[in-house]
N, C-alpha and C positions, 0 to 999 in steps of 0.2 A: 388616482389620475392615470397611473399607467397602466390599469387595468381596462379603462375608459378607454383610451390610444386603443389597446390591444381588439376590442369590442368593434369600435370604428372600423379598424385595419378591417378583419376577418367580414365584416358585411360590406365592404369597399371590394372586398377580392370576393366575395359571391356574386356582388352586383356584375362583376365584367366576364363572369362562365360564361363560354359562348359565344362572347361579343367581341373575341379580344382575334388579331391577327395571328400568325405563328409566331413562336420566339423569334428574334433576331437581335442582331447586335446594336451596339449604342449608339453605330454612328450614321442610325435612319432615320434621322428627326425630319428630313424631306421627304418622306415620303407621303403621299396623299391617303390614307388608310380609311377603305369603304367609299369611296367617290363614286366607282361601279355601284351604278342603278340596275337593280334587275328587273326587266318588266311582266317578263315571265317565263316560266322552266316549264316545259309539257314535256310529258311523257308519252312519245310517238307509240310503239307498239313493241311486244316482247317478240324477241328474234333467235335466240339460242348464242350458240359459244361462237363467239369474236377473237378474230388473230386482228395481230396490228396490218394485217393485208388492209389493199383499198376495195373493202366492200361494203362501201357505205359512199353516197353524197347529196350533197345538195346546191341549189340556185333561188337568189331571189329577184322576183321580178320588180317592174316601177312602180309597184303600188305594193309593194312590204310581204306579197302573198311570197311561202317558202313553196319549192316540190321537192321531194326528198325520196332518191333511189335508194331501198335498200333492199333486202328481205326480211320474210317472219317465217320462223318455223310452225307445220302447223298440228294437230291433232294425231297426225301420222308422223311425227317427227323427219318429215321432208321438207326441205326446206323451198318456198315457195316469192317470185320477185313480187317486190313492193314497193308499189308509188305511188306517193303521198300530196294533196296540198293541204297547205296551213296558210288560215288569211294571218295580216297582219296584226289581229288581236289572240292568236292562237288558237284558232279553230278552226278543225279537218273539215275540210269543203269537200272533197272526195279524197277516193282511194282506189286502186288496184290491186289486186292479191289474190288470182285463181292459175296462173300458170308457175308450173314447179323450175325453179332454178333460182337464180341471183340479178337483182340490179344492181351495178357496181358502180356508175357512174352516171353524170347528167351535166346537159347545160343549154341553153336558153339563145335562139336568137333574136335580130333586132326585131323580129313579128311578134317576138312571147311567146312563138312555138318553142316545147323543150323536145330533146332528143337523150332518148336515155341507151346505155348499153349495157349489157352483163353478159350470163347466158341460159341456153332455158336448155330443159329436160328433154325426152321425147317428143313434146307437141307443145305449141305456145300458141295463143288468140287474143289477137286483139278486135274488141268491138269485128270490122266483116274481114279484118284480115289475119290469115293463119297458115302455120307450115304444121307438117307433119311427120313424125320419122327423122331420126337420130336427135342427135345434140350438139350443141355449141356458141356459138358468137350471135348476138344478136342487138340490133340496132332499130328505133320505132321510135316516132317523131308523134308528138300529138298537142294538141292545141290547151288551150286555157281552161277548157274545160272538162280534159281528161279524156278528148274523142281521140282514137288514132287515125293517124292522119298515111300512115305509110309504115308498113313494117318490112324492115332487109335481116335475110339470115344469111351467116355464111354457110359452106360446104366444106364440111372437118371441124373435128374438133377445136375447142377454143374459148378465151374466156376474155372481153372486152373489161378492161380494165378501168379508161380514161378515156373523156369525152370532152371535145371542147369546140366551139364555134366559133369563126375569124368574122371582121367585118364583113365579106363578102358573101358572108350566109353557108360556106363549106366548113364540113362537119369535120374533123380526125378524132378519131378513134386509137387506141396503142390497147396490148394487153399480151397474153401468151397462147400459141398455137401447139396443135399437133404434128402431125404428117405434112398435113398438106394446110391451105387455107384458102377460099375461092370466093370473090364478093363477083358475080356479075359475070364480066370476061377479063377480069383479074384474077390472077392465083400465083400463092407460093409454095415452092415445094420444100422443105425441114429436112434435108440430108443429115446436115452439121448437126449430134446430140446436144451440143454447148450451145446454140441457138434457139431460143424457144420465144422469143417477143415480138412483135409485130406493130407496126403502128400502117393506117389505112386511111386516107383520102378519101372522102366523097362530095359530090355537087351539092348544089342547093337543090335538084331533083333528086336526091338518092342514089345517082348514079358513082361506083367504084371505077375514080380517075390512078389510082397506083394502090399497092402496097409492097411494102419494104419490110427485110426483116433487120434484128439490133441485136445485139447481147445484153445491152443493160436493162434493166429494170423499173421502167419511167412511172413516177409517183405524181406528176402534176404537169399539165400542158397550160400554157398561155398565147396570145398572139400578139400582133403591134398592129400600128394603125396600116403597114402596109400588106398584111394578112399573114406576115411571114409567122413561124413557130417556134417557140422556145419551149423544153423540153427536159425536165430536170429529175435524178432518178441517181442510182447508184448501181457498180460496176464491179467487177472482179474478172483478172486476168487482162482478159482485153475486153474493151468495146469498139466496134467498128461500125462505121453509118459511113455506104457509098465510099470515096477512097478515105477517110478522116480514121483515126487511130486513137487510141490512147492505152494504155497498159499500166497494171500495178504487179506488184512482186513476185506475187502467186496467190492460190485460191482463198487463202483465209485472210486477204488484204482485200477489203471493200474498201475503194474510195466513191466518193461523189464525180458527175457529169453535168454540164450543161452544154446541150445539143440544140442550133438553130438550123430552122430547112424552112425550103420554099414551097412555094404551092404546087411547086411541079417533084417535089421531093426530093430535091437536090438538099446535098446537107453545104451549108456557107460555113461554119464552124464549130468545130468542138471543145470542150474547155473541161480538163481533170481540177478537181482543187481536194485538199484533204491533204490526209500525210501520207504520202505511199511508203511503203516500206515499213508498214508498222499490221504486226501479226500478232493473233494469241492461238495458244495451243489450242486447237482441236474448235474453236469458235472464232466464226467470222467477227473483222471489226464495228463499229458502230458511226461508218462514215458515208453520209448519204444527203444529196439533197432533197428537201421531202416537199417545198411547197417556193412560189415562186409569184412576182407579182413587178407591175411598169411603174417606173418614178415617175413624174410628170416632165423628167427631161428628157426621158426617154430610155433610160440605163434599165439596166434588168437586175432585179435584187432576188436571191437567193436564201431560204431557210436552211442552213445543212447543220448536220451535225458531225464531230471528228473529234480526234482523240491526242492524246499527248503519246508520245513513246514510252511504252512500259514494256516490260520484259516478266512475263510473267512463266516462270516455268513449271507448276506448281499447277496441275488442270484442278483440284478440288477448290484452289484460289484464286480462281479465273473470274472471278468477279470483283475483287478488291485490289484496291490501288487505281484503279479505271478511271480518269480524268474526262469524262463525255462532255463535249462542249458545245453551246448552241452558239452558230455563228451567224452576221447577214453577211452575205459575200454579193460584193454588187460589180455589176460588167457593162460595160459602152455596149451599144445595137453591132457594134464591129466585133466584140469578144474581147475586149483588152479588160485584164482585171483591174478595177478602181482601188476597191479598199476592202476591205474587213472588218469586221466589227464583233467582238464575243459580246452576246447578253447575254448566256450563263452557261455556269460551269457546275460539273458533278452535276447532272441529271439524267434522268434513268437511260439506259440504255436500250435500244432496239425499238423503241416505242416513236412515236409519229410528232410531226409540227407542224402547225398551221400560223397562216400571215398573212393580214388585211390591213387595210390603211381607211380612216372615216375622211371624210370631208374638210376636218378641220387641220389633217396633217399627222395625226395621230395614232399611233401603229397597236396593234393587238397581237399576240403572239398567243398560242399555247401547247402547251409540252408536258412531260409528268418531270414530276421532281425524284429523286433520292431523298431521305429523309433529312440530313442538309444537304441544300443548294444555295450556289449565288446565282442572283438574280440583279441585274446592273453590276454594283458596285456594294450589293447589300448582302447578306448573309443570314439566310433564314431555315430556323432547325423546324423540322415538322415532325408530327407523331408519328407517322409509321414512314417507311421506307418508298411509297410510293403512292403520288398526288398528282392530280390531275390540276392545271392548273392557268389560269389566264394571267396575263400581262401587259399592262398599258406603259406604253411608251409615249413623249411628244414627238415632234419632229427631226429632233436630235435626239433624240433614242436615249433621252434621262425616264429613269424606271418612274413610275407614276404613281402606279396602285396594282394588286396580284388580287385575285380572285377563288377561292379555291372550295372545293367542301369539305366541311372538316369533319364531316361523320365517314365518310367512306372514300376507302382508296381505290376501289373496285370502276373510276371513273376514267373513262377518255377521250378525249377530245379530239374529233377527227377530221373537221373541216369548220373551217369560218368565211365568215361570207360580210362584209361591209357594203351599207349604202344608207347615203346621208350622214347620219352621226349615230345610226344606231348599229349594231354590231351580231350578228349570229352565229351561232356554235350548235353545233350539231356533235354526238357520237351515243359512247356506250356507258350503260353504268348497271349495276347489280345490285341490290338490296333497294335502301333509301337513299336517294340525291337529295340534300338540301343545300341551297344557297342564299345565305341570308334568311328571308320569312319566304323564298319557293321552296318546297316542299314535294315530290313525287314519289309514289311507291311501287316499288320493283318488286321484282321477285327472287328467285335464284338461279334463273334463267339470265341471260343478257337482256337488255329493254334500251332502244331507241331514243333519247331522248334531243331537243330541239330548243334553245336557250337562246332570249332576247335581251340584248345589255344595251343602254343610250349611256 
C-alpha cells in the first residue's frame, strides 16, 4: 500500500512539470493562479543588443491595431529605424525599415495619425519626403496606413527619446542634445556639460512653438484633459525646469521627479520623492520614476522605484543587501503627494516598469524580479536571479495573478499599453519566449516581441 501512495505521489508531481507557478509561501491561497489569458505572443523582429534605455515603443489604436517604434539591425550590423503595424489578431499589415538610426518612441492622435521620433544617420526618407547630411533628432507623423504625412529634423545632434500627444493635437517630444539643438526658428545652445536633455513643443502643423532644456532624464510623458504635461524621470545632483529646483546629496544619489508644464512651457511644479541621501560606492542608486498614468479623478499615479538605506562599503558587494522597491506614488493635478503604496520589494535593480489600467479598474504592472521577490503581500522564490514578469492588481491593488516565462530570463518587458479589457506588452527577449501554450523563437541576437493578455 505505501508503495502504492509513493507511485501516485511521483506521477501527481510529473503531472504539474511545468504547470505549476513559482514557489511561494503558505500564506497565498488568494491568489488567482493562471487567470492571464494569453491570446497571443508574436515575435516582431530580431534587433541586436538592448540596454534598459527607452528604445523601444508602442501605441494602440480603436480597433486593437498595435504600431511599434523600434529598430532591427541589419546584414551590415547597422542598426536601422523600425516601424511596425500589428492588427488585432497579430498580423504585420506593414512595416518600415530602410533608413539607418533608431525609433525610440511613438504616439497616436485623436485622427489615428501616429508620430514617431528617434534619430536617423546621415540621410532618412520617407515615402517624398527626406533630409540629407549629418545626424540627429527626428520627428515624422504618418497615417494608418504607413504614408508619411510630414517629416521635421532638427539641426545638431541628438536623440528624441519620448513622444506624446495632448488633446489639442500638439506633439512634445524630450530626449538628449548635443551643442546645439534647432527645430524651425527654435534653438538651444548646450554650454552647461551637466545639461544634456531637452524636451520640445510643436503644433498640430509641425510647427516648433519652444524648446527647453532639463537635467533630468524623462522615461515617460502623459497629459490631462486640460493639455497640460506631466513628466516623470529620475535625477541626480540637481534638476531644474525654468525657476523650480530640486536637489539630492551628490552624483551617485538618483532620486525620482515628477515635472508638470504648460503648453507654453512654463513649469507649474516639480515634485522629488525617493530617499535622498542614500548612496553606494562607485554605483548610482536604483531610484527613478519610469512610467506614469491619470485616475479617473484626476490624480496622477507614479511607477517608481527606490531603495532602503544601506551602507555598503564593500564595492565587490555592491549588490547585496539592496532592498529595490516598486512603489505607486500618487499626486493631486496641484502636486501635493496623496499616498504611497509598495507592490514589491527586492526586485531587480536598474531595470524598467510599466503601468496600465483595463476598463474594469484593474491595474497591470511589469518589472523583473530578483530570484525572490514580494509581490503584494506574497513571497515568490524563482529559479534564477532574474524574471521578467506581469502583475494584475484590482482596484485596490490586492495582487491577483503574476505572469511570467519560466524558461528564460533573458526577457523584458518595456511598455504596456491597456484598452478595453485587453492588455499589451511589448519588449525584448533572447532564446525561446514561452508563456503558457505561446511559444516564439529567438535567436541569440535580441528579438522584438508584442504580447496580448484579456
Amino acid at each position: 500500500m505505501k508503495i502504492g501512495y509513493f507511485i501516485l505521489f511521483i506521477f501527481t508531481l510529473l503531472a504539474c512539470q511545468g504547470k505549476m507557478p513559482p514557489n511561494y509561501e503558505s500564506d497565498v491561497a488568494n491568489i488567482i493562479v493562471d487567470s492571464l489569458q494569453v491570446q497571443w505572443l508574436k515575435h516582431v523582429k530580431t534587433t541586436g543588443r538592448i540596454s534598459s534605455n527607452h528604445y523601444s515603443d508602442f501605441v494602440v489604436d480603436s480597433n486593437h491595431n498595435s504600431y511599434i517604434a523600434c529598430f532591427a539591425t541589419g546584414p551590415d550590423r547597422v542598426d536601422y529605424i523600425y516601424i511596425v503595424k500589428i492588427s488585432a489578431e497579430g498580423e504585420t499589415l506593414w512595416e518600415l525599415n530602410k533608413n539607418k538610426g533608431r525609433a525610440c518612441a511613438i504616439a497616436i492622435d485623436r485622427e489615428g495619425n501616429i508620430w514617431v521620433t528617434g534619430y536617423y544617420i546621415d540621410h532618412i526618407q520617407f515615402d517624398e519626403y527626406s533630409k540629407s547630411g549629418g545626424s540627429g533628432v527626428f520627428l515624422a507623423k504618418f497615417n494608418k496606413k504607413g504614408q508619411c504625412l510630414q517629416l521635421i529634423t532638427g539641426e545638431g545632434g541628438g536623440i528624441g527619446f519620448n513622444c506624446h500627444v495632448n488633446n489639442a493635437g500638439e506633439v512634445i517630444i524630450s530626449g538628449v542634445l548635443d551643442a546645439r539643438l534647432r527645430f524651425g526658428d527654435q534653438e538651444i545652445i548646450n554650454v552647461e556639460k551637466n545639461v544634456n536633455n531637452f524636451i520640445a513643443l510643436f503644433d498640430r502643423q509641425g510647427n516648433c512653438k519652444w524648446i527647453r532644456k532639463t537635467e533630468g532624464n524623462i522615461n515617460r510623458i502623459i497629459s490631462d484633459e486640460n493639455g497640460d504635461f506631466y513628466l516623470a524621470g529620475t535625477f541626480s545632483i540637481d534638476m531644474k525646469y525654468n525657476n523650480l529646483k530640486i536637489s539630492t546629496t551628490e552624483s551617485y544619489d538618483n532620486d525620482a521627479f515628477l515635472l508638470k508644464i504648460n503648453t507654453q512651457g512654463k513649469g507649474l511644479w516639480l515634485q522629488q520623492f525617493g530617499n535622498p541621501g542614500i548612496t553606494r560606492s562607485a554605483y548610482r542608486t536604483s531610484e527613478s520614476g519610469f512610467d506614469l498614468m491619470l485616475q479617473p479623478n484626476g490624480n496622477i499615479i507614479v511607477i517608481a522605484t527606490t531603495e532602503e538605506p544601506t551602507k555598503i562599503d564593500d564595492l565587490l558587494q555592491v549588490n547585496n543587501n539592496i532592498n529595490v522597491k516598486l512603489n505607486i506614488v500618487e499626486f493631486n493635478p496641484n502636486g501635493v503627494l496623496i499616498k504611497e503604496r509598495i507592490i514589491a520589494q527586492n526586485i531587480r535593480e536598474s531595470t524598467m516598469a510599466t503601468l496600465c489600467r483595463t476598463s474594469d479598474g484593474s491595474y497591470y504592472i511589469s518589472f523583473t524580479t530578483n530570484k525572490q521577490s514580494k509581490i503584494g503581500d506574497q513571497t515568490f522564490q524563482f529559479d534564477t536571479d532574474r524574471h521578467g514578469v506581469i502583475a494584475a492588481f484590482d482596484q485596490n491593488w490586492n495582487l491577483k495573478d503574476i505572469l511570467y516565462s519560466e524558461n528564460n530570463e533573458d526577457v523584458m518587458f518595456r511598455e504596456s499599453y491597456a484598452l478595453d479589457s485587453c492588455v499589451y506588452f511589448t519588449g525584448h527577449f533572447r532564446g525561446d519566449f514561452i508563456l503558457k501554450d505561446q511559444k516564439v523563437n529567438g535567436s541569440e541576437n535580441h528579438s522584438l516581441f508584442l504580447l496580448n493578455l484579456k
